[in-house]
TORZA-880209 format. One record per atom (N, C-alpha, C): x, y, z; atom name; residue in one letter. Coordinates in nm, 3 decimals, decimal comma, m for minus. Layout:
# TORZA-880209
<px X; py Y; pz Z; atom CA; type A>
...
END
This chain:
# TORZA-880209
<px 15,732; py 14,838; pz 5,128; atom N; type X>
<px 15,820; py 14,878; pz 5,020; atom CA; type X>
<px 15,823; py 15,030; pz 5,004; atom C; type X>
<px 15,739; py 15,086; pz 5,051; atom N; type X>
<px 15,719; py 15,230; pz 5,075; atom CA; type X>
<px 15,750; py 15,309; pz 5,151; atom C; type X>
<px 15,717; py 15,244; pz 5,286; atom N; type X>
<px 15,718; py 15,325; pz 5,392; atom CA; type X>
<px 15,830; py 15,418; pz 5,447; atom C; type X>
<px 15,806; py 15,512; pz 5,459; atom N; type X>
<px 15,971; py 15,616; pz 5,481; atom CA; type X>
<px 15,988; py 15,662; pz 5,360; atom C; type X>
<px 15,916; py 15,622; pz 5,243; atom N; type X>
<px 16,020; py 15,678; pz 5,160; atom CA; type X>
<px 15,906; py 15,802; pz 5,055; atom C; type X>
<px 16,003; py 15,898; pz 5,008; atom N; type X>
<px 15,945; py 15,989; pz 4,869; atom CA; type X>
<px 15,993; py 15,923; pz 4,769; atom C; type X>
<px 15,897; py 15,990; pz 4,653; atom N; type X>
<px 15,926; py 15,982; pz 4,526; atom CA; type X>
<px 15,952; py 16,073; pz 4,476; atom C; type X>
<px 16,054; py 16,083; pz 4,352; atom N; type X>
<px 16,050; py 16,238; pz 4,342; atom CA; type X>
<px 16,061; py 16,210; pz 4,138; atom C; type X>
<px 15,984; py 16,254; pz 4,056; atom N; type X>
<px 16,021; py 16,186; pz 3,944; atom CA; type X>
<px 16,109; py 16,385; pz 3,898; atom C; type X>
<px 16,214; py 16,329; pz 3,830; atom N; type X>
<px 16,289; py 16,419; pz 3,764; atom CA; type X>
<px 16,295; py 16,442; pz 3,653; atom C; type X>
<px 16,301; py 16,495; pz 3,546; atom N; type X>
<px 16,334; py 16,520; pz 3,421; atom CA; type X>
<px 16,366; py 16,648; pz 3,360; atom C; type X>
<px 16,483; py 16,579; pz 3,288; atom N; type X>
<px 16,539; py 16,675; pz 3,215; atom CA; type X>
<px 16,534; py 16,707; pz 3,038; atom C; type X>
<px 16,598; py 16,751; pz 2,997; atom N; type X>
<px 16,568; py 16,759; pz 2,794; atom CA; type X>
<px 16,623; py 16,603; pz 2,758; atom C; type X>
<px 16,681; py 16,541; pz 2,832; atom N; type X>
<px 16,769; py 16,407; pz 2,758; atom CA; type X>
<px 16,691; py 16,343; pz 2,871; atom C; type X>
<px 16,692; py 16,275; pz 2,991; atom N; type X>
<px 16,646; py 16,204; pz 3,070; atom CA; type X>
<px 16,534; py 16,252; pz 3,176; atom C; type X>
<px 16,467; py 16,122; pz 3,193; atom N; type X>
<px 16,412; py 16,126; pz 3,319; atom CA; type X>
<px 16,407; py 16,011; pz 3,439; atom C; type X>
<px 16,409; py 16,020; pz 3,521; atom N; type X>
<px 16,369; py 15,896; pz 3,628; atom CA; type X>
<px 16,340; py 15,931; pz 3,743; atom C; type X>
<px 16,336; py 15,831; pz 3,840; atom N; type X>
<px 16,234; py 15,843; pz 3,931; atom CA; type X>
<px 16,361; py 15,802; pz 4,065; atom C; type X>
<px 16,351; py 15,928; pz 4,154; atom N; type X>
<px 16,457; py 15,936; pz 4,275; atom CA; type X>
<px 16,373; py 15,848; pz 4,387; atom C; type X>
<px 16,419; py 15,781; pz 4,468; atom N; type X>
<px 16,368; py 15,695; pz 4,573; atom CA; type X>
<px 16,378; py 15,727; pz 4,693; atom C; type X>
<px 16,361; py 15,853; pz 4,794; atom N; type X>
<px 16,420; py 15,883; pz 4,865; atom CA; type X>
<px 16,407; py 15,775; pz 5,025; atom C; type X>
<px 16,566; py 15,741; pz 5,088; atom N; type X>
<px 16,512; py 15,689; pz 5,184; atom CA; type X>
<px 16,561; py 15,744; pz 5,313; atom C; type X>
<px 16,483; py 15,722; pz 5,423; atom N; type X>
<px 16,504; py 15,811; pz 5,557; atom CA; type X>
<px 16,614; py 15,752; pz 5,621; atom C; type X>
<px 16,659; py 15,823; pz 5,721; atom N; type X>
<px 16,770; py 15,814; pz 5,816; atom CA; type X>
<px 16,750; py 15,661; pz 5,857; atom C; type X>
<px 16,615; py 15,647; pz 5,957; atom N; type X>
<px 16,587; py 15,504; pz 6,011; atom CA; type X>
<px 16,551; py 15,372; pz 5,896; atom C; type X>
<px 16,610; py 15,405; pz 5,762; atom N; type X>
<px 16,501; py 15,267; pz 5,669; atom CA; type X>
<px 16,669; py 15,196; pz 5,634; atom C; type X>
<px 16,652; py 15,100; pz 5,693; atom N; type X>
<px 16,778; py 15,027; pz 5,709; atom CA; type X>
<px 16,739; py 14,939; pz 5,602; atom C; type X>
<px 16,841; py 14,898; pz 5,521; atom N; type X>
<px 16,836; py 14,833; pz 5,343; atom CA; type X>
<px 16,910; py 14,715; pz 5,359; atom C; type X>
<px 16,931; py 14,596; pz 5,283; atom N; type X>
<px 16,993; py 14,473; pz 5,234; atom CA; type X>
<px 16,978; py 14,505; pz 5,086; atom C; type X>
<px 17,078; py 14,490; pz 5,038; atom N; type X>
<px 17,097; py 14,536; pz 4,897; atom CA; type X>
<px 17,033; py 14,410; pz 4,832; atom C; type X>
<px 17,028; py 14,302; pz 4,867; atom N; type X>
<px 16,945; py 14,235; pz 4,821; atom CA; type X>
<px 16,774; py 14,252; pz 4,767; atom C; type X>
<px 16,714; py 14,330; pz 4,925; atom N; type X>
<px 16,573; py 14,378; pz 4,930; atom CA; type X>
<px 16,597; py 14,466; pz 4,826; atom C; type X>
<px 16,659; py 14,551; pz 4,847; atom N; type X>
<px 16,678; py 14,700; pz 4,746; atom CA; type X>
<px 16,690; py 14,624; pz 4,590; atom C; type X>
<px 16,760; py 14,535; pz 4,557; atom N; type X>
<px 16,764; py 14,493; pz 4,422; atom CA; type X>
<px 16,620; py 14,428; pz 4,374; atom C; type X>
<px 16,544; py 14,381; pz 4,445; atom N; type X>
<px 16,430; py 14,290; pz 4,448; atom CA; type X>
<px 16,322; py 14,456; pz 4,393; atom C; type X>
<px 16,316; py 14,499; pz 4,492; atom N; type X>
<px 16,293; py 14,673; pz 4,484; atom CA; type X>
<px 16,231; py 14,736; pz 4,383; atom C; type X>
<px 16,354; py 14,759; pz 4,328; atom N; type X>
<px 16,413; py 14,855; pz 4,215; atom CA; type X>
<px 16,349; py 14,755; pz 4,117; atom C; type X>
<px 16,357; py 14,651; pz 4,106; atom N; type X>
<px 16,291; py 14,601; pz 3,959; atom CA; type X>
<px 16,141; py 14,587; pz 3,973; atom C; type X>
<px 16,076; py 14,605; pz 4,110; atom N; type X>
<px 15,916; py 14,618; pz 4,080; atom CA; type X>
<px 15,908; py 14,787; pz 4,075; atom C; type X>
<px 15,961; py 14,872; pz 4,119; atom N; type X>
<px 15,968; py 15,019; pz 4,090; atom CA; type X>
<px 15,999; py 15,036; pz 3,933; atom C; type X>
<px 16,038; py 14,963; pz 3,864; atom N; type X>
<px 16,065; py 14,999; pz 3,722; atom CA; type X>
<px 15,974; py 14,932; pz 3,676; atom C; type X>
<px 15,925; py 14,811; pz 3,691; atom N; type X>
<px 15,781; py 14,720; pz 3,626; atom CA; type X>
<px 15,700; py 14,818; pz 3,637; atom C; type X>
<px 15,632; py 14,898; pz 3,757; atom N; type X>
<px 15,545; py 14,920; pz 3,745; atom CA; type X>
<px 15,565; py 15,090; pz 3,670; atom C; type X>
<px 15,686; py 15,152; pz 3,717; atom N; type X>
<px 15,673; py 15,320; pz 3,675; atom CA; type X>
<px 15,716; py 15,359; pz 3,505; atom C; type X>
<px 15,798; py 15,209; pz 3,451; atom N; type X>
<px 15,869; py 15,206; pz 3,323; atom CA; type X>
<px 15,943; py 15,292; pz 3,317; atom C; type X>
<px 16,001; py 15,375; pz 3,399; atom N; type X>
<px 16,099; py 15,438; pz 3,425; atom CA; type X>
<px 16,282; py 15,427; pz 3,499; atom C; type X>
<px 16,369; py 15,463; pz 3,435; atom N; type X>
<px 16,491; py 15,478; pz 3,534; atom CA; type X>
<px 16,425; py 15,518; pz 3,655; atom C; type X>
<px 16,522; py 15,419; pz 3,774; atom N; type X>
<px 16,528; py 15,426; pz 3,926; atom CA; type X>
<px 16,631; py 15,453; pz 3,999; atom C; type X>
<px 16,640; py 15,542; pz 4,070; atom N; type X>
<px 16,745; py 15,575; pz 4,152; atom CA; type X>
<px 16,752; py 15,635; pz 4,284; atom C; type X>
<px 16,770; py 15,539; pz 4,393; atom N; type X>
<px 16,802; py 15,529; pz 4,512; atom CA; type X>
<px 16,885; py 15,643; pz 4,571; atom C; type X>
<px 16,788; py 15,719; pz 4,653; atom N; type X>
<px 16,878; py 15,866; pz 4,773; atom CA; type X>
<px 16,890; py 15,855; pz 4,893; atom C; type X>
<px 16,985; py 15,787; pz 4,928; atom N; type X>
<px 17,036; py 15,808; pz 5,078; atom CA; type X>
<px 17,047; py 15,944; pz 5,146; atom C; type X>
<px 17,028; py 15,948; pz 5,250; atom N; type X>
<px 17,077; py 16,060; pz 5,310; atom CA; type X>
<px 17,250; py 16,063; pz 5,392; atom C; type X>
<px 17,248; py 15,915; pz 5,374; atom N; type X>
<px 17,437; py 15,903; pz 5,395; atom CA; type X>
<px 17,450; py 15,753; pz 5,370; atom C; type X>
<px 17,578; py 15,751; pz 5,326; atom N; type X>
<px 17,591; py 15,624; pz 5,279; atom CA; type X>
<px 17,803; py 15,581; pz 5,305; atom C; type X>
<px 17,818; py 15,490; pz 5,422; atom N; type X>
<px 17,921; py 15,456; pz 5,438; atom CA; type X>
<px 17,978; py 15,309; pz 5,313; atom C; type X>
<px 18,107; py 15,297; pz 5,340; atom N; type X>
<px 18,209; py 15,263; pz 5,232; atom CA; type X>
<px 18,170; py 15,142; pz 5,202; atom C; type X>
<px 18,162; py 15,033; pz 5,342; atom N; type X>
<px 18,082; py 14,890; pz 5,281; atom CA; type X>
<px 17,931; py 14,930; pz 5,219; atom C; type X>
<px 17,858; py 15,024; pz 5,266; atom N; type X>
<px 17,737; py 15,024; pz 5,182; atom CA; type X>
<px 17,760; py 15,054; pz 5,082; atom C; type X>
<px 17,863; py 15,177; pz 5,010; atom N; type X>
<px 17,881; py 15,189; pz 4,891; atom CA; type X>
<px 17,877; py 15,092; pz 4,801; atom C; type X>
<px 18,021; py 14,996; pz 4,853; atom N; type X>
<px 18,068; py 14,916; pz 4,827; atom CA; type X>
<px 17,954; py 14,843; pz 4,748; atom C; type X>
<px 17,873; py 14,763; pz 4,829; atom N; type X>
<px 17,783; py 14,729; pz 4,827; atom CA; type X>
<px 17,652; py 14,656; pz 4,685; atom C; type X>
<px 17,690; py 14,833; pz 4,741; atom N; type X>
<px 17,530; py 14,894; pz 4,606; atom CA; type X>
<px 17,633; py 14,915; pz 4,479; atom C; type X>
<px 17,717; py 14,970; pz 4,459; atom N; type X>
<px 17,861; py 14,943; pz 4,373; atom CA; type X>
<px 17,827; py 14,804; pz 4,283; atom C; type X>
<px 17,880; py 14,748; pz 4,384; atom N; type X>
<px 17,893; py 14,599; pz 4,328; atom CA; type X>
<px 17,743; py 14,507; pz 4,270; atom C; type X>
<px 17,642; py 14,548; pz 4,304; atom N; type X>
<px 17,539; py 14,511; pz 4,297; atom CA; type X>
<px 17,456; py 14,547; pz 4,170; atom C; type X>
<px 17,544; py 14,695; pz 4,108; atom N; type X>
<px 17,537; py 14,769; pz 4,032; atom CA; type X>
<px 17,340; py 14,850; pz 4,046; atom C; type X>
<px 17,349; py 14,878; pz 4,137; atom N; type X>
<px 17,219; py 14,963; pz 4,205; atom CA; type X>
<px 17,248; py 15,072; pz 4,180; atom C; type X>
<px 17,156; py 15,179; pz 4,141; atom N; type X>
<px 17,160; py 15,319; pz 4,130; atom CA; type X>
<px 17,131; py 15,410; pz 4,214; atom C; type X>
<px 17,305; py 15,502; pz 4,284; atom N; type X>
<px 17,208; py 15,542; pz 4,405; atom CA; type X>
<px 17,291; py 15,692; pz 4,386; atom C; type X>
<px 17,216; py 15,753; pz 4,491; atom N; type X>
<px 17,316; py 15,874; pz 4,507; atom CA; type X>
<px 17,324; py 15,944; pz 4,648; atom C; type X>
<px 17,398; py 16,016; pz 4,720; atom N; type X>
<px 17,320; py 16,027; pz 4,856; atom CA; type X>
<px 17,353; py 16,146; pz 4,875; atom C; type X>
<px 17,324; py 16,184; pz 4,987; atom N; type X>
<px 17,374; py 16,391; pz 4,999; atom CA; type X>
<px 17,477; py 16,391; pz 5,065; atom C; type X>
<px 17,531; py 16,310; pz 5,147; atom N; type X>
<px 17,676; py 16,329; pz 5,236; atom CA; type X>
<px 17,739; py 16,216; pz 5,241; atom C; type X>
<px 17,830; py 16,159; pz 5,251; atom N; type X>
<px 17,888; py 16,101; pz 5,339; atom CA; type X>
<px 18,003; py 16,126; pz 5,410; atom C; type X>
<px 17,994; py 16,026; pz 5,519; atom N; type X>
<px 18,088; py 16,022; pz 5,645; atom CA; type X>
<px 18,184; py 15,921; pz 5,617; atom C; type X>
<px 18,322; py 15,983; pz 5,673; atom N; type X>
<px 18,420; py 15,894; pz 5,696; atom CA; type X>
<px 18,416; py 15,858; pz 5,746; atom C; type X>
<px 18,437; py 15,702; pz 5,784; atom N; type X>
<px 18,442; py 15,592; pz 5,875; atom CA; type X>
<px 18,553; py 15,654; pz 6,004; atom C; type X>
<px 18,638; py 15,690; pz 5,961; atom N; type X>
<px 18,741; py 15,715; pz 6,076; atom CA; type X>
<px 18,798; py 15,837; pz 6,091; atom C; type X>
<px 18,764; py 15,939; pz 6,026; atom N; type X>
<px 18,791; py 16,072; pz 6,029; atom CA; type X>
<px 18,637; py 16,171; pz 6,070; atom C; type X>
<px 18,528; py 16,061; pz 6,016; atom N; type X>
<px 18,431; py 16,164; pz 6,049; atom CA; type X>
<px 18,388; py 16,333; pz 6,008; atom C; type X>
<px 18,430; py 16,297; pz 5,877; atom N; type X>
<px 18,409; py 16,426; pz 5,815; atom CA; type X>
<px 18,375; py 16,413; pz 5,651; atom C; type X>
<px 18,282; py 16,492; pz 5,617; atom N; type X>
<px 18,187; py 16,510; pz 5,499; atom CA; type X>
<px 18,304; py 16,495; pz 5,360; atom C; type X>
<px 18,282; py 16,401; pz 5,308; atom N; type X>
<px 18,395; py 16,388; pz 5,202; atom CA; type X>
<px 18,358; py 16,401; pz 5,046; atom C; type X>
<px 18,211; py 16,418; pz 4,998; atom N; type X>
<px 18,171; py 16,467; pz 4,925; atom CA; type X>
<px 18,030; py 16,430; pz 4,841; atom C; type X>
<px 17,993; py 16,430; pz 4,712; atom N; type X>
<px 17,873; py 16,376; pz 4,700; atom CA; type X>
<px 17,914; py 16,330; pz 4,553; atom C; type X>
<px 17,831; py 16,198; pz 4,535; atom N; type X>
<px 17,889; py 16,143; pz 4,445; atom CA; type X>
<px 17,760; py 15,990; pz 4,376; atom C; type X>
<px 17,738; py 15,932; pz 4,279; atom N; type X>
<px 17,664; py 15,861; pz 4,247; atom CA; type X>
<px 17,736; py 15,738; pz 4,215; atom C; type X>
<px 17,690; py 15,591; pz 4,248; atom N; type X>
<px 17,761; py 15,461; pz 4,169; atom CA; type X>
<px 17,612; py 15,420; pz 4,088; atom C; type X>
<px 17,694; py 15,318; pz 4,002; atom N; type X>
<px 17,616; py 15,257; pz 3,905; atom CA; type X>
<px 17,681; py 15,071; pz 3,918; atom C; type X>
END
């Protein structure tokens, strides 16, 4: 449940939570990831939120729909292949 990944806890004057970072090679089922995220909050009692380092449209999709908290640093267009911006779902 760890492996590959940082923690990074954040806080600000209004919030805090706890960033999940995961590596290039840690391949996810939003399922596992939902299973996840609720023992990461049992145990830290904190907001959780999932950092990709890229995240394509069905994965968005995905974690979107699943309503998972993520955010990532780039993504790629499926068919243009170019950096289209950075952005968080809930």
């Amino acid at each position: 449940m760890t492996n590959n990944r940082k923690f990074y806890e954040l806080i600000s004057n209004t919030i805090s939570f706890i960033a999940v970072e995961l590596s290039d090679e840690d391949k996810f089922g939003v399922v596992a990831l939902e299973k996840q995220l609720a023992k990461y909050i049992d145990i830290s009692g904190m907001n959780i939120v999932y950092w990709f380092p890229m995240v394509n449209k069905v994965q968005r999709d995905a974690l979107v729909e699943r309503k998972i908290p993520f955010i990532w640093s780039a993504e790629v267009s499926e068919t243009e292949g170019e950096e289209v911006g950075k952005e968080s779902g809930e």
